[in-house]
DRENKOL-160079 format. One record per residue (C-alpha): x, y, z; residue in one letter. Coordinates in pm, whole numbers, padded with zeros to 5 digits, always signed. Layout:
XYZa/...
//
This chain:
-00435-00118-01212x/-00407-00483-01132x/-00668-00738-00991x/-00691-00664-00646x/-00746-00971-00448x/-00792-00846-00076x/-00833-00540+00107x/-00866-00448+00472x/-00880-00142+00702x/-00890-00148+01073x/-00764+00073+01363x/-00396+00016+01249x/-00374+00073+00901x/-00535+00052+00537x/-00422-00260+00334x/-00507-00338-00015x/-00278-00667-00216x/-00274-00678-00595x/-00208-00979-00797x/-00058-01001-01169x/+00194-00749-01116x/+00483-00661-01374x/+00825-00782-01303x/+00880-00411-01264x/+00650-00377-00961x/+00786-00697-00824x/+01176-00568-00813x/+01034-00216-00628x/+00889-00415-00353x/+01227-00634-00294x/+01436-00291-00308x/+01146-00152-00057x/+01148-00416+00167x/+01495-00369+00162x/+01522-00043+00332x/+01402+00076+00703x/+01207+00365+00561x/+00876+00357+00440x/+00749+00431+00075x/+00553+00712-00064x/+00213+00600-00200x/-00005+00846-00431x/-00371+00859-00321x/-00566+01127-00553x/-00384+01435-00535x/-00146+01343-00199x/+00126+01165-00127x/+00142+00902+00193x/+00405+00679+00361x/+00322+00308+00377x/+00514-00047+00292x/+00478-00231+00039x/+00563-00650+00056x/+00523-00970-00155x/+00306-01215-00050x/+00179-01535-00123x/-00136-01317-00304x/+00082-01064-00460x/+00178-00706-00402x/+00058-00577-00044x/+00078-00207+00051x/-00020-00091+00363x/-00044+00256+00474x/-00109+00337+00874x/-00427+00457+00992x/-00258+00722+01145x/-00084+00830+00856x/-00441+00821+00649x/-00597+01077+00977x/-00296+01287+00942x/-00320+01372+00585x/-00744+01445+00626x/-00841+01138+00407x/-01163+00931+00473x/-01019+00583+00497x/-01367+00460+00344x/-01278+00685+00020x/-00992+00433-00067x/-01207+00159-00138x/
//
C-alpha cells in the first residue's frame, strides 16, 4: 500500500489518509467526490461503504462507525 500518514477512529467513523498515491488513485477520488453516493472499500474478505477525499496529506477514506458495527468488524482490527 502507500505510506499512511494519519489515522483516526472515534464514535463517528474510521479514517485512515495515505500519501504517495498513483495518478490513478488520485483521478478515483475526484470522480468519487464527484458523486452523492458513497464508495465501496474492501476490508479482508468484506466489502464497506465509505468516502474517499484529497487532502492536503493525501488520499483520505473514511468509513462510518456505524457502517464498521453493521458489518461485525472490530474497528481496532483495522489498524
Amino acid at each position: 500500500m502507500f505510506g499512511k500518514v494519519d489515522e483516526r477512529h472515534d464514535k463517528k467513523a474510521y479514517s485512515v489518509t495515505f500519501e504517495n498515491v498513483p495518478e490513478r488513485v488520485l483521478r478515483d477520488a475526484r470522480w468519487s467526490g464527484s458523486r452523492d453516493t458513497p464508495s465501496l472499500f474492501k476490508i479482508g474478505d468484506i466489502f464497506a461503504e465509505g468516502t474517499m477525499d484529497i487532502t492536503s496529506k493525501g488520499i483520505s477514506i473514511s468509513i462510518s462507525s456505524e457502517e464498521i458495527t453493521q458489518l461485525n468488524v472490530d474497528i481496532e482490527a483495522l489498524r
